[in-house]
N, C-alpha and C positions, 0 to 999 in steps of 0.2 A: 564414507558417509559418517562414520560413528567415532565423531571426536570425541566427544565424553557422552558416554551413554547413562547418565546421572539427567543431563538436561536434556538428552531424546527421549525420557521416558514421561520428565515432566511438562515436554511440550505436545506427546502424542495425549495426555491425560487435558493440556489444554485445547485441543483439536479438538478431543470428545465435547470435552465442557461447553465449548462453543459451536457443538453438532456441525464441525467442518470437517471430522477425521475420514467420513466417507468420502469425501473430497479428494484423500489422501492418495486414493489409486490413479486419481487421472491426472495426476500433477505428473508436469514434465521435470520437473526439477526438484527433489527436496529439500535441499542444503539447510532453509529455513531451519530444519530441527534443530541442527545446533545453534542456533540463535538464543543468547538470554531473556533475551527482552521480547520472545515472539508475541505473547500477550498484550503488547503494550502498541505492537505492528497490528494485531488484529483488531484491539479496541481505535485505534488511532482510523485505519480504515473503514470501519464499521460506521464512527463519526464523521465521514463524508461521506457515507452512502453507498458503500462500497459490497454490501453483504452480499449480492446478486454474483457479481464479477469475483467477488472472495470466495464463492461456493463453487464459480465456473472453473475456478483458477487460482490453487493456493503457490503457485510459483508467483504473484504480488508479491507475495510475504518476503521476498529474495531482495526483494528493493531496498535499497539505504532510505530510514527515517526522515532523511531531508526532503529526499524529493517527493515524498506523499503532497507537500504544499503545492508543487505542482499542480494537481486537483483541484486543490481549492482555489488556485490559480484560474484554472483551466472553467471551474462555474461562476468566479465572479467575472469575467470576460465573457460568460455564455459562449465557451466554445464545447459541443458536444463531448461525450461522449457514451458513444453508442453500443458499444460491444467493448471484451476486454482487448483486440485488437488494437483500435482508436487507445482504450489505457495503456497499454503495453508503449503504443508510439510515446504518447505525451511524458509518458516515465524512464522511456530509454532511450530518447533523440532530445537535439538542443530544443529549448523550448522559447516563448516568449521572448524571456529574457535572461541571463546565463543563469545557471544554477545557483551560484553563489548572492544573486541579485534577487533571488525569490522574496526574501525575508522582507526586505525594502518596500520593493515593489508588489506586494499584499498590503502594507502600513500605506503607500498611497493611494492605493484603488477602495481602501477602506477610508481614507479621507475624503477622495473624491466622490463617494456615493453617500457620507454624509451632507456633503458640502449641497 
């Protein structure tokens, strides 16, 4: 677990900060610690709405930053999500449209609902 314990000390100090470190016991997975950029995974989620499912479940934070759009994907389509289950799917099975095509295909769903 402890690639460099320089940035597991300043990510558990960002769990506190964002009163998620209680969280810490009931994650199935922590790997997230040695992440740099965890901060940037918690505000990024936080900004969709996520804080509910980020408190039920900080193994989210394990996700590669692309596929968060996924989500935002997933509300401007209204396709639910209900529990972190339903998240978990939508972030770690094919989706919509392939991953690489998120970026796209949010620029035209955000045309289309101007238009």
């Amino acid at each position: 677990l402890c690639n460099n314990p320089i940035i597991i000390k300043k990510n558990i100090a960002v769990l506190k900060e964002y009163n998620l470190f209680s969280s810490l016991g009931d994650c199935s997975s922590s790997s997230f610690l040695n992440i740099e950029q965890l901060e940037q995974k918690i505000d990024k989620l936080l900004e969709l709405g996520m804080e509910q499912f980020l408190k039920d479940d900080l193994s989210l934070l394990n996700y590669e930053n692309s596929l968060y759009d996924k989500i935002l994907l997933a509300y401007k389509l209204n396709i639910p999500i209900e529990d972190t289950n339903s998240l978990h799917n939508i972030l770690s099975s094919p989706f919509v449209v392939s991953d690489d095509d998120i970026d796209t295909y949010l620029m035209l769903v955000e045309k289309a609902l101007i238009v």
